[in-house]
C-alpha positions in Angstrom: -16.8 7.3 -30.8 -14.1 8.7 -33.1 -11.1 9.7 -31.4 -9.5 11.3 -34.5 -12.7 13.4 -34.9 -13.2 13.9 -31.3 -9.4 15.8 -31.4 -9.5 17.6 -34.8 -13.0 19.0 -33.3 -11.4 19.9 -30.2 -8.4 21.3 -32.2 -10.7 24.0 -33.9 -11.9 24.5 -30.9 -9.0 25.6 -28.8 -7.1 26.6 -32.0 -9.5 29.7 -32.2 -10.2 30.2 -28.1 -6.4 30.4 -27.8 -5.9 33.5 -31.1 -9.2 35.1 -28.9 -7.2 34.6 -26.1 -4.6 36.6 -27.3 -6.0 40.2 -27.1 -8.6 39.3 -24.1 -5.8 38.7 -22.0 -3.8 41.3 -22.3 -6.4 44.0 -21.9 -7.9 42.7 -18.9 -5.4 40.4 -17.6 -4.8 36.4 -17.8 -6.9 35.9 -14.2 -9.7 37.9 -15.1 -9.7 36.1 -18.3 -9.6 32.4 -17.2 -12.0 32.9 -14.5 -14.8 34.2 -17.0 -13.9 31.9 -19.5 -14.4 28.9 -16.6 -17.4 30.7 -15.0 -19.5 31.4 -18.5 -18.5 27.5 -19.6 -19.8 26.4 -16.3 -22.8 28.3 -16.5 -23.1 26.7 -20.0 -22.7 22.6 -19.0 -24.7 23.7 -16.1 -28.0 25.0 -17.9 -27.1 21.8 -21.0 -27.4 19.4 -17.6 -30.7 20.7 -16.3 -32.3 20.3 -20.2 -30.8 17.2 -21.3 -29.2 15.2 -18.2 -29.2 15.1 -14.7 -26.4 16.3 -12.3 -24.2 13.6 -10.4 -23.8 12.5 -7.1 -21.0 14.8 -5.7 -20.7 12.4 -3.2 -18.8 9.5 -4.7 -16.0 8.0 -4.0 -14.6 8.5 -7.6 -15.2 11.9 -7.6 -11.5 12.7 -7.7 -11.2 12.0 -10.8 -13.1 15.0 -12.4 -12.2 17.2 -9.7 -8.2 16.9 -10.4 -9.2 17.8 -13.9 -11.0 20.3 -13.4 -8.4 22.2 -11.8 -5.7 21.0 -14.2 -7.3 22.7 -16.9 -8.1 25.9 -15.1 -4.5 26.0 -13.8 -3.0 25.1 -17.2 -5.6 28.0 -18.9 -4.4 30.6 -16.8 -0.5 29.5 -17.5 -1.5 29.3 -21.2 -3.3 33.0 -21.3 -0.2 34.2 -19.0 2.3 32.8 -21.7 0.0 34.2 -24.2 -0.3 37.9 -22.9 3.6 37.6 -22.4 3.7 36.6 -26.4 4.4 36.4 -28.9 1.0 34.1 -29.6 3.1 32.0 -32.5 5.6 31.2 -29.5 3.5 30.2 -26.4 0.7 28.3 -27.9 2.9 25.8 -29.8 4.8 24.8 -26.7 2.0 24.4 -24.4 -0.4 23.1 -26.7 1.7 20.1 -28.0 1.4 18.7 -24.8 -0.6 15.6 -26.6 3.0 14.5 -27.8 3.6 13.7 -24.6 0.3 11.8 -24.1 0.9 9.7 -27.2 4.6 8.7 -25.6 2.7 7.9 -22.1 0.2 5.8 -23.4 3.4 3.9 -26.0 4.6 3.2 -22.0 1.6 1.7 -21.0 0.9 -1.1 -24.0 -1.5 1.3 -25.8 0.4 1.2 -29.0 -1.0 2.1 -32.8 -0.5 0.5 -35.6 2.4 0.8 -37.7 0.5 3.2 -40.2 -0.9 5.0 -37.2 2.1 5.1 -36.0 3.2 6.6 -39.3 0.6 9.3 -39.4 1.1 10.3 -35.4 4.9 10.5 -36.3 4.3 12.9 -38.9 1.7 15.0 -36.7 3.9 15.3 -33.9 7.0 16.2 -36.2 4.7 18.9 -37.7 3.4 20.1 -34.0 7.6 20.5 -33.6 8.5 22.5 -36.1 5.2 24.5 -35.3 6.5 25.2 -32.3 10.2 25.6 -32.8 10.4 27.0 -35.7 10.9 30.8 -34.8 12.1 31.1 -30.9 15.6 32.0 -32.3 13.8 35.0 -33.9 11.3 35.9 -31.6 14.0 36.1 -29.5 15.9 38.7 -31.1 12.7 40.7 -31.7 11.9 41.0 -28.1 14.2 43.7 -26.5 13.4 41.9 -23.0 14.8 38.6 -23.3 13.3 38.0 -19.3 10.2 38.4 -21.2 10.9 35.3 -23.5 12.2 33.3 -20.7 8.9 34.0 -18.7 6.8 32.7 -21.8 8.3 29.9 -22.3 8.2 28.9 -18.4 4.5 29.4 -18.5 3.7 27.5 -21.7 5.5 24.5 -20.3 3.8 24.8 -17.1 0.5 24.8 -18.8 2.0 21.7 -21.2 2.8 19.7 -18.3 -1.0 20.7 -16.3 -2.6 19.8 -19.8 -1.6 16.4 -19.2 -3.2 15.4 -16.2 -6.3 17.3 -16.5 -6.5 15.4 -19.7 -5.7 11.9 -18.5 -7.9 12.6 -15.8 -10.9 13.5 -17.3 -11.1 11.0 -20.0 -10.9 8.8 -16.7 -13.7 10.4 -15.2 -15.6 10.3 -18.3 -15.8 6.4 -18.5 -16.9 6.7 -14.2 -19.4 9.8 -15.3 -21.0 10.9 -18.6 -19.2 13.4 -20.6 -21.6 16.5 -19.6 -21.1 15.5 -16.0 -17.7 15.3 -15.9 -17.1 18.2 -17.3 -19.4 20.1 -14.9 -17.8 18.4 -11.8 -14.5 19.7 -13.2 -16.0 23.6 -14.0 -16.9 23.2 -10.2 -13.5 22.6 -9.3 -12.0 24.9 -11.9 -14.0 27.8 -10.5 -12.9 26.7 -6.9 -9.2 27.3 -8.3 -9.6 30.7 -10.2 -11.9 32.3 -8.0 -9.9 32.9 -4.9 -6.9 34.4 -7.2 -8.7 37.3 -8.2 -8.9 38.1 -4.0 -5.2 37.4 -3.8 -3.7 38.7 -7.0 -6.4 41.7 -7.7 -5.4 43.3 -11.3 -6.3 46.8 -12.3 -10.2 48.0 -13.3 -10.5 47.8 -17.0 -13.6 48.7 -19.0 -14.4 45.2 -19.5 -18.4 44.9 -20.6 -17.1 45.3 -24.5 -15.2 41.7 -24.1 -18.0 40.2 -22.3 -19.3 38.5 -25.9 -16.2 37.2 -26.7 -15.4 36.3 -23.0 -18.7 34.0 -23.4 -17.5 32.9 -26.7 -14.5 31.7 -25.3 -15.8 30.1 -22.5 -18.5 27.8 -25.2 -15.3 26.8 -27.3 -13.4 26.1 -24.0 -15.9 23.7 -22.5 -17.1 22.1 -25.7 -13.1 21.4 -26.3 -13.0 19.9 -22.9 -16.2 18.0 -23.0 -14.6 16.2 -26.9 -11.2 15.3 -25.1 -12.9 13.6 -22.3 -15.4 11.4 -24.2 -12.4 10.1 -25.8 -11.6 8.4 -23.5 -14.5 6.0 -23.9 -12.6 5.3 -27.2 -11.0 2.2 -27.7 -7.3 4.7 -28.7 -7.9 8.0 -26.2 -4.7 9.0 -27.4 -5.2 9.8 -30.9 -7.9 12.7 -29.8 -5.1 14.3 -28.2 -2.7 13.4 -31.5 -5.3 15.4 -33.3 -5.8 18.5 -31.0 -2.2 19.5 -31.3 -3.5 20.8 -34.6 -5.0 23.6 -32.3 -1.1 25.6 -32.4 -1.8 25.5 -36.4 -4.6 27.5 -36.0 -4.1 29.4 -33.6 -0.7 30.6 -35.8 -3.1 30.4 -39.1 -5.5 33.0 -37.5 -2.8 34.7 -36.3 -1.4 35.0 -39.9 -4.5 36.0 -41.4 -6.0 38.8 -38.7 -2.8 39.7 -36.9 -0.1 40.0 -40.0 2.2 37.7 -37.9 5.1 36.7 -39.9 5.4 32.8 -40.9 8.7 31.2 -42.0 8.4 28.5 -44.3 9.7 25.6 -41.9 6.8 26.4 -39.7 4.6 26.5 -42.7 5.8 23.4 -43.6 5.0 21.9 -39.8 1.2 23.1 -40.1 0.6 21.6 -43.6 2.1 17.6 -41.8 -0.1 18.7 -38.8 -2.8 18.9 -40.9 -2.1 16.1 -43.6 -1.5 14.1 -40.7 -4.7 14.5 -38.9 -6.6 14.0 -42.2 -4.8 10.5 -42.7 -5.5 9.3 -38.9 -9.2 10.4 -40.1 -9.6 8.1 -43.3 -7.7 5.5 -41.3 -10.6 5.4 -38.5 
């Protein structure tokens, strides 16, 4: 498998389920959002098992591997969506989406390291990812009469950052013990075990919600078919350059941003998205 092409598709992916996520989540509220994107996914790898697979043994001893993902990503999508609804959307998803900077430095720790023109190319996606995501908190800021409120984004999108991390590292594990599809539906079972229960504890306010319900589904498709391209990477030979690429998902989610939403771009940080890109394009003709 690719890795690069694994991460750019999950980029796209989560790029354009993290701009949906924007509006969902503030009308009906982060929870209510991240438990129907992890129930509608679930139902998703769920009816793909029964038509092309077979479901796994739940009762392996490895089975923690999946599990621990599972609810690291619902965790970290209900931090992102919260960071998201606090906005602005050009702030949040940059910091917790870059998270695969930090994946590329783990693996460096552990002996997994490029090559020097890898190396190169990763250096000049992460720098992009960086100025992505730090090129406008001075001015968002200012803009925000609340600065609590800017605080509290940032708090969330590094909580979701951090999260990322091991649900990531943990399901590309669990994909090498499992098969992609079955990974991923052990960790929507744990994921749903995780969200559920906070809509008893936390209950938000009756919206008219059936009007979001095809984008809610929409959502949930990208989400688990971003999840299920992470984890096969790690039956590549370099895991960490699918999650080099998917930092590109920040770029899009400010490019769609941009183009539906009229949010303002500075230069710098359309400088970062055009090395983001370059760079994943380069790690792609290198593979």
């Amino acid at each position: 498998m690719n890795p690069v092409l694994l991460g750019a598709l999950a980029a796209l992916c989560y790029g354009t389920l993290d701009f949906a996520a924007g509006s969902v989540s503030r009308s009906i509220g982060a929870i209510r959002a991240t438990a129907a994107v992890t129930l509608f996914g679930l139902v998703l790898v769920t009816m793909t098992l029964m038509a092309f697979s077979t479901f796994p043994d739940l009762a392996r001893n490895d089975i923690l591997w999946p599990l621990v993902a599972g609810a690291g990503v619902a965790l970290a999508t209900l931090w992102l969506f919260a960071g998201i609804a606090s906005g602005p959307v050009s702030l949040a998803v940059p910091v917790a989406m870059s998270y695969p900077a930090t994946i590329v430095l783990l693996g460096a720790l552990a002996g997994h390291m490029p090559t020097p023109l890898q190396l190169l190319f990763i250096t000049i996606v992460l720098l992009g990812a960086f100025l992505v995501a730090w090129a406008e908190p001075n001015e968002a800021a200012k803009s925000d009469e609340k600065p609590d409120r800017w605080r509290r984004t940032i708090i969330l999108a590094l909580l979701a950052h951090a999260t990322f991390i091991i649900a990531i590292l943990a399901g590309q594990k669990s994909a090498v013990l499992f098969d992609e599809l079955q990974s991923v539906w052990i960790s929507r079972l744990a994921g749903s075990a995780v969200i559920l229960p906070l809509l008893l504890i936390r209950p938000e306010p009756l919206r008219p919600q059936a009007g979001y319900l095809p984008v809610l589904f929409l959502m949930g498709l990208l989400d688990v078919v971003g999840t299920g391209l992470l984890f096969a990477a790690g039956k590549s030979d370099q895991p960490e350059l699918a999650a080099v690429c998917a930092t590109a998902s920040g770029a899009i989610t400010i490019v769609l941003a941009r183009i539906f939403l009229k949010e303002r771009i500075v230069y710098l940080r359309w400088l970062g998205i055009a090395a983001t890109f370059l760079g994943v394009a380069a790690l792609s003709a290198l593979k």
